[in-house]
C-alpha positions as CSV (number, residue, x, y, z in Angstrom):
1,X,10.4,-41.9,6.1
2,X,13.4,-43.9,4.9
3,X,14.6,-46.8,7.3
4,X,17.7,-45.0,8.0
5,X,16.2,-41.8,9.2
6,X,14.3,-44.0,11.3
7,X,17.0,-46.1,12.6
8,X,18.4,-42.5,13.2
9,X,15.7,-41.3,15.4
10,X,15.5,-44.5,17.5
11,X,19.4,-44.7,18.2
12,X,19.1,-40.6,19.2
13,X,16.2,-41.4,21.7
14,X,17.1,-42.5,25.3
15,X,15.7,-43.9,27.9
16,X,13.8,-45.8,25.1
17,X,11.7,-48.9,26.4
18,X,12.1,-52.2,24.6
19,X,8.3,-52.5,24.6
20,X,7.8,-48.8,23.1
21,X,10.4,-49.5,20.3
22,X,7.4,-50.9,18.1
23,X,4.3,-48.4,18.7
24,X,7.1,-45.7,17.3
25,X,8.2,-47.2,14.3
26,X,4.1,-47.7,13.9
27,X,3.3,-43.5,15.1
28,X,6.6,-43.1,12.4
29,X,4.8,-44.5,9.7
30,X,1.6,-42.8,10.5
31,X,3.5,-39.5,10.1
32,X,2.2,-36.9,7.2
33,X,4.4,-34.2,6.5
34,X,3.1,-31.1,5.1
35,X,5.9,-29.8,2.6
36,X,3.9,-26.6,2.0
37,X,4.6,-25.1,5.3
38,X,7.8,-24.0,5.7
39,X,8.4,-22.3,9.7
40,X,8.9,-18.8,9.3
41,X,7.0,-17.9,6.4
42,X,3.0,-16.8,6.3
43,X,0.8,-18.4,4.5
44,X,-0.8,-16.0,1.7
45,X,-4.2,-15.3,3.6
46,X,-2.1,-13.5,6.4
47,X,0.3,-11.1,4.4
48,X,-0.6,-7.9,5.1
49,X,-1.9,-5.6,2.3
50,X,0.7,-2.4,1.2
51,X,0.0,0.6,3.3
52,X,1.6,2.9,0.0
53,X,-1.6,3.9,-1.7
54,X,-2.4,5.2,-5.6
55,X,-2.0,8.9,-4.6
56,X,1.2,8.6,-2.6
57,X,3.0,7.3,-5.6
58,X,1.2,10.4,-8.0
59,X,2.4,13.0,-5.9
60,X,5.8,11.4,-5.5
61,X,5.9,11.1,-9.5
62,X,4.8,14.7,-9.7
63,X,7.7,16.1,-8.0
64,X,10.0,13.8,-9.9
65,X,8.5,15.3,-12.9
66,X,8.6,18.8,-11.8
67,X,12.1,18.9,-10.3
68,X,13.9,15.8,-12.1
69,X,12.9,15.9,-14.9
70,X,15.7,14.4,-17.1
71,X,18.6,14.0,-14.6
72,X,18.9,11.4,-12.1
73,X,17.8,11.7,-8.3
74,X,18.3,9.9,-5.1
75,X,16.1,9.5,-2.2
76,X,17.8,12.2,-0.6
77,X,17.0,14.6,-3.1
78,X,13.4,13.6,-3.6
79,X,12.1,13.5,-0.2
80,X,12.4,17.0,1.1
81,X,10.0,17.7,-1.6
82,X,7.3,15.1,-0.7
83,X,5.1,16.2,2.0
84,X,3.4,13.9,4.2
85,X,6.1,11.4,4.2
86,X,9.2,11.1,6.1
87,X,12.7,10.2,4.2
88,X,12.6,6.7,5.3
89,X,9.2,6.1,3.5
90,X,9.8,7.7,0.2
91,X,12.4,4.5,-0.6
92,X,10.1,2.0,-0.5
93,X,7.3,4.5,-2.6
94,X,10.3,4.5,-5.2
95,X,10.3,0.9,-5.6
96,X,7.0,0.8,-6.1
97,X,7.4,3.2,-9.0
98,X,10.2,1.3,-10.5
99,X,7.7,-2.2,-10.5
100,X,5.1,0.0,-12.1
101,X,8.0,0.6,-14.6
102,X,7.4,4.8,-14.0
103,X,11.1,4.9,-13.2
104,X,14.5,2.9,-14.0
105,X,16.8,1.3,-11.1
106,X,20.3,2.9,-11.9
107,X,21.9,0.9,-9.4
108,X,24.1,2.2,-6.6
109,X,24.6,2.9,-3.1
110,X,22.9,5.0,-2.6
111,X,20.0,4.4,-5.5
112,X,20.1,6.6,-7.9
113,X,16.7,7.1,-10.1
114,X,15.6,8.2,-13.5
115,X,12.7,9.4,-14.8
116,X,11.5,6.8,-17.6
């Protein structure tokens, strides 16, 4: 800790005795930061696993494949198709398939899809 950020914590403190002025600059010194943490975020031990599983993501490609073929899609389109899922899951199940590089991004709002 620089001396001004200390000189800036000891000005901001009141009701600050003369006698307890030292043992903080001491406690100060002593202090270890740990630059790794940062509040808000979770360490990598505690992320939760994906819930979207391997055969999810085949029966979502297998409609794709049967019904859009060579054009593009949107969630909209897909998801009536896709049993077992609602509309607001199949998004995030296309993602998945765009990492895995089994379909392109076209951009958009809303996405729109292509088989690869």
């Amino acid at each position: 800790m620089s001396e001004e950020q200390k000189q800036f914590l000891l000005d901001n403190i009141k009701n600050l005795h003369r006698e307890d002025v030292s043992t903080m600059v001491e406690q100060l010194d002593n202090i270890n930061v740990d630059v790794a943490y940062v509040p808000g975020s979770k360490p990598e031990s505690t992320k939760k696993a994906s819930k979207i599983n391997d055969a999810e993501l085949d029966r979502i490609l297998a409609v794709i494949q049967k019904n859009f073929d060579a054009t593009e899609f949107q969630n909209k389109d897909v998801s009536p198709f896709v049993e077992g899922l609602t509309p607001r899951q199949v998004p995030s199940r296309l993602k998945k398939l765009v990492d895995a590089g089994r379909l392109t991004d076209l951009g958009g709002s809303p996405k729109k899809y292509i088989l690869v």
